[in-house]
N, C-alpha and C positions, 0 to 999 in steps of 0.2 A: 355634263355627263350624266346618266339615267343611274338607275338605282339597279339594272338588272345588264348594267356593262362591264364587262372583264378586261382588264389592263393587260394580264401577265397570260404567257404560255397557256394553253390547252397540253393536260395530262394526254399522252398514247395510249388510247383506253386498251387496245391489241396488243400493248409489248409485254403486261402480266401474261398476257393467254399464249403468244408466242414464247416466251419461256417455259411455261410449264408444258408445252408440247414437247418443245424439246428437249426437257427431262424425262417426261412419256418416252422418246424416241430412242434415250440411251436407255432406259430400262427397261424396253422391249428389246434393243440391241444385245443388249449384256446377257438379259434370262434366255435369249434365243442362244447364244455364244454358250451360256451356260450350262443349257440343254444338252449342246451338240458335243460339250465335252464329254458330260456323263454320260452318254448313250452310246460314243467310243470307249471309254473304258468300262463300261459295261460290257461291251460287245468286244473286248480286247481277248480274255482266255478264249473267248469262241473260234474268235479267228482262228487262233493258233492248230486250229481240230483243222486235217485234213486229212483224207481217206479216201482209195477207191476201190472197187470189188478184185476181189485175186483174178489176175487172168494169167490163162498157161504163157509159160514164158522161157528162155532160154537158162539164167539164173536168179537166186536170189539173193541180192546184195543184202549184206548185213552190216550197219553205222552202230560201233560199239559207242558204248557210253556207261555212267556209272549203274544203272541197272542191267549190266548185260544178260543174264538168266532170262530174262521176260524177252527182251530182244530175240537172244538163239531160242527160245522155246517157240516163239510165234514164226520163226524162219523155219525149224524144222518140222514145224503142225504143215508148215504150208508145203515142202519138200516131202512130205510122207502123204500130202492129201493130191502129190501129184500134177505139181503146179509147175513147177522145176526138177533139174535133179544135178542141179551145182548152186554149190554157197559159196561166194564168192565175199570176202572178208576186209577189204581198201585198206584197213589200217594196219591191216599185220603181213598182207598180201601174200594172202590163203585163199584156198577153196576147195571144197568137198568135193570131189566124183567118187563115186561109187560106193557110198556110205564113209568114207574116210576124210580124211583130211591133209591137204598135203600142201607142201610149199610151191607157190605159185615157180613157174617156171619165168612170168613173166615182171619177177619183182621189181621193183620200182627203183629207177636212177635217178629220177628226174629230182632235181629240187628246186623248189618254191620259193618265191618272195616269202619274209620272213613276216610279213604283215599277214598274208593269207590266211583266213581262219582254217583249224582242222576241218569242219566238215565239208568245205570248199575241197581240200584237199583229196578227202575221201573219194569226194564226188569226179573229180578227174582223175582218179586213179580208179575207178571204178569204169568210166568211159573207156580209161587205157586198156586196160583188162578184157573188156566187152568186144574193143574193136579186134585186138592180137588176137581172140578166141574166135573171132567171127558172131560174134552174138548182137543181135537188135533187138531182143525182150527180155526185159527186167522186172524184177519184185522188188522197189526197194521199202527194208523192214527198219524201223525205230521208235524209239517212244512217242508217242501221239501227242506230245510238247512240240517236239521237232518235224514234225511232217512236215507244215506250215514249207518253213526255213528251207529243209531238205528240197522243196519244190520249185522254192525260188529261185535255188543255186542249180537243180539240174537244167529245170527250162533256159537256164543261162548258158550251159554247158553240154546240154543235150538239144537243144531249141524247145521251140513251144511245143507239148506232146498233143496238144489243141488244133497246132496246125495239119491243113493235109500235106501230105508229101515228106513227112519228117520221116526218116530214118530209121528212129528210134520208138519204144512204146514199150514207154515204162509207167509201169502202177504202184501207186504209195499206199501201203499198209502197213498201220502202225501197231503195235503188239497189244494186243486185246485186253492183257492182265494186268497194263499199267493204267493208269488212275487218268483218265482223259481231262484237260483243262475244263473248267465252269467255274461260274458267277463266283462259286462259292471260295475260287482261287482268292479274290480280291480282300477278304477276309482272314487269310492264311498267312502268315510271312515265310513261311517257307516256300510257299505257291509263289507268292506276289513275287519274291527277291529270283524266284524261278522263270518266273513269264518276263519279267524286266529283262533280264538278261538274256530272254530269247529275242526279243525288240531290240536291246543293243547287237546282239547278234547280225540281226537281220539290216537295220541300220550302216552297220560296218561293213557287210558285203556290197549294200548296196551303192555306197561310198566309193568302193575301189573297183568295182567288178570291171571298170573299163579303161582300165588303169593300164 
């Protein structure tokens, strides 16, 4: 036997390199994953902003909630600048004609699975409303949290307002004086426990809506 003969196994000189690739591999996996999370909740209060221009319309729905002042003030800016000329109210099943207020004639019988969130409710007793009165154009007014949610549950219950041939043509605007979702939410806890709760919201509808 020679002085320059090997007896035993040859080392895998490649199976070093092929490991460290694929630690390379999960840690471009993981920081890409990591990425895409933070650039969704970054981009999470954004979502929540939805808004379209006032267009004339037959009424204007108003979705009370714990700021209502800002709510009816942005309903009746838009009733006085001529956009509507009835406020139609789902949850107390009211509406304005002719500067007043009065008890809907068509108040609500109907009752709901007891799962259904309120503003699902609103939003079909706003369609009930709309259809009995003859009305296909709406303004619907709420805090600019909600718009989002509010759009998700009408297109469900009004169809897509995107599509042609819909029926319906409603526009979302939400009350100008309240405080619009941003970045700066994520920072906030009273923001953050606010927008979470819009996501569980929205989550929930989407849950049952075909229920």
């Amino acid at each position: 036997m020679g002085l320059g003969t090997q007896t035993g196994p040859r080392p895998d000189a490649g199976s070093g390199g092929l490991t460290r690739a694929g630690h390379s591999g999960l840690l471009v996996t993981f920081l890409f994953a990591a990425l895409v999370i933070a650039a969704a909740i970054g981009y999470a209060p954004a979502y929540l902003n939805y808004s379209d221009p006032a267009v004339k319309a037959d009424a204007v729905v108003l979705f009370l909630g714990s700021d209502n002042g800002a709510r009816h003030q942005e309903a009746t800016r838009l009733i006085e600048s001529g956009f509507a000329d009835r406020l139609i109210i789902p949850a107390s099943w009211k509406y304005m004609k002719e500067n007043g207020i009065i008890q809907s004639p068509n108040k609500a019988l109907t009752s709901y699975p007891r799962f259904y969130e309120n503003t699902h409710i609103e939003v079909l007793e706003a369609k009930r409303e709309m259809d009995l009165s003859g009305f296909r154009k709406a303004i619907f007014v709420s805090s600019p949290s909600h718009m989002r949610r509010i759009r998700i549950i009408a297109t469900h219950v009004f169809g897509n307002p995107d599509k042609s041939g819909n029926l319906y043509e409603i526009a979302f605007v939400p009350a100008r004086s309240e405080e619009s979702p941003s970045f700066s939410w994520l920072l906030d806890i009273h923001h953050l426990e606010e927008m979470m709760l819009e996501y569980a919201k929205m989550a929930w509808f989407c849950l049952y809506k075909n229920t």
